[in-house]
C-alpha positions as CSV (number, residue, x, y, z in Angstrom):
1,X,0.4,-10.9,56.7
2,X,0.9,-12.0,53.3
3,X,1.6,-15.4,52.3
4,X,4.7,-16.1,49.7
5,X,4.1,-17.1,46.3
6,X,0.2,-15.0,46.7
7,X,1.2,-12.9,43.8
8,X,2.0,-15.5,41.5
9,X,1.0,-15.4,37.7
10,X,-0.2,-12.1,38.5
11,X,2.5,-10.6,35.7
12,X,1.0,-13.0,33.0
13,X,-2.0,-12.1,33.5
14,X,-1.5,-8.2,33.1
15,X,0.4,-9.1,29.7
16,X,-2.7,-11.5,28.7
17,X,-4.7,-8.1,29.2
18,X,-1.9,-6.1,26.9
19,X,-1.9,-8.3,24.4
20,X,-4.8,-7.4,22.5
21,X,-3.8,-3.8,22.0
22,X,-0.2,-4.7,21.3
23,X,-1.3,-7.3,18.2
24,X,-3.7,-4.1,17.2
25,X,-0.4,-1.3,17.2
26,X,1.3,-3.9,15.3
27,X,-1.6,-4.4,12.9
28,X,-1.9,-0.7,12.6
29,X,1.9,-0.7,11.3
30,X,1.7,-3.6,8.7
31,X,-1.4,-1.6,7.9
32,X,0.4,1.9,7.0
33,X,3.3,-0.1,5.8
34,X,1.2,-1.2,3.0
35,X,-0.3,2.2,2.3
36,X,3.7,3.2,1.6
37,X,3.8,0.4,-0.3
38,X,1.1,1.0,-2.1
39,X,2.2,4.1,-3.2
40,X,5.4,3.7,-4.1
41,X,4.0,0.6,-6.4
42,X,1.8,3.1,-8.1
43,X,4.1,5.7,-8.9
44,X,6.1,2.8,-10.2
45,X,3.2,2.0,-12.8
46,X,2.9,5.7,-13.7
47,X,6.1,6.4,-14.7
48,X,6.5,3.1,-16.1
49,X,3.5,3.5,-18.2
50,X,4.2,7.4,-19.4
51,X,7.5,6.1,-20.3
52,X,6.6,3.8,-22.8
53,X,3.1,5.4,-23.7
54,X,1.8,1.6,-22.7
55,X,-0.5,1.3,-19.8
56,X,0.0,-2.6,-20.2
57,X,3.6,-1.9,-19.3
58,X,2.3,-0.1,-16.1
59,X,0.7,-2.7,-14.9
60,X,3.3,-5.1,-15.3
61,X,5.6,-2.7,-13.2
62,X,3.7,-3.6,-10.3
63,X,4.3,-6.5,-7.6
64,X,2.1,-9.5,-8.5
65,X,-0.1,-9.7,-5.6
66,X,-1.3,-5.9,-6.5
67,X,-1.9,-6.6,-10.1
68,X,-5.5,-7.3,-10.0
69,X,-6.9,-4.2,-9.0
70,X,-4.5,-2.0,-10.8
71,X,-5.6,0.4,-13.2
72,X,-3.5,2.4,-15.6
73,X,-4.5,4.8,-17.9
74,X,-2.5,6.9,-20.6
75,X,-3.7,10.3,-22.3
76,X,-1.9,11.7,-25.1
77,X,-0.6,15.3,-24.3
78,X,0.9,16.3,-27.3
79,X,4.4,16.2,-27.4
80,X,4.3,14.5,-23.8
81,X,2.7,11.5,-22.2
82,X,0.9,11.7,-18.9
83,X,-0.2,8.5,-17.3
84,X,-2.7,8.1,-13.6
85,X,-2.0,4.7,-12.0
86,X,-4.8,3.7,-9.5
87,X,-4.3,0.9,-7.1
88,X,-6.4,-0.2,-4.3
89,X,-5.3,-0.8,-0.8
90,X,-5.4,-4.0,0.8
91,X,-6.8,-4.6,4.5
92,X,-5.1,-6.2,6.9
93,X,-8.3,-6.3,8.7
94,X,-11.1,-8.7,7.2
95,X,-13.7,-6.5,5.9
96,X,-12.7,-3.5,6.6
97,X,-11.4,-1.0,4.1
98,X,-9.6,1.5,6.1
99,X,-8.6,3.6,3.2
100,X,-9.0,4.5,-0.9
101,X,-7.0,3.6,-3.3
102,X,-3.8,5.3,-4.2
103,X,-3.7,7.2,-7.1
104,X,0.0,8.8,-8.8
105,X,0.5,10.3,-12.1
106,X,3.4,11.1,-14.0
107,X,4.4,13.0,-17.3
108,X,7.2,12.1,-19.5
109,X,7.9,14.0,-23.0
110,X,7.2,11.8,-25.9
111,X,9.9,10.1,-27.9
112,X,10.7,12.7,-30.9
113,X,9.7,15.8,-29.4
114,X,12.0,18.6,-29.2
């Protein structure tokens, strides 16, 4: 026979023991949540950047916090202007880069042409 009260605790423990994965599934979500972000920011600093033939511009488009690794470039197409923003993706995990950077184009026509 069992005494009362034996079992005690024994729930905490078992959620102690699901924690771990739980943080990492929530990790794992901020973590694609910034790929999104990511991208969105750098189709942001494309278009931004093929729309005023400036990749300075581009780069200002983006959040502040992604600035630093941000590259834009703009090539001259003729009577339209293509610009390839690159940004790299941060890690929510120390030391560990999960994934590339993001890269997104865009092409606008060029102010004058017909």
């Amino acid at each position: 026979m069992r005494r009362r009260g034996a079992d005690r605790g024994s729930a905490s423990i078992e959620f102690l023991g699901f924690l771990p994965i739980l943080l990492l599934v929530a990790l794992a979500g901020v973590q694609l949540g910034l790929v999104a972000y990511v991208g969105t920011q750098a189709g942001t600093a494309a278009r931004t950047a093929a729309r005023t033939d400036d990749p300075g511009a581009g780069t200002t488009a983006v959040s502040g916090w992604l600035r630093g690794g941000t590259h834009v470039a703009v090539s001259d197409g003729g009577d339209a202007v293509q610009a390839t923003a690159t940004i790299p993706i941060p890690s929510v995990f120390p030391g560990v880069s999960l994934f590339g950077p993001v890269t997104r184009s865009a092409t606008m026509p060029r102010d004058g042409a017909p």
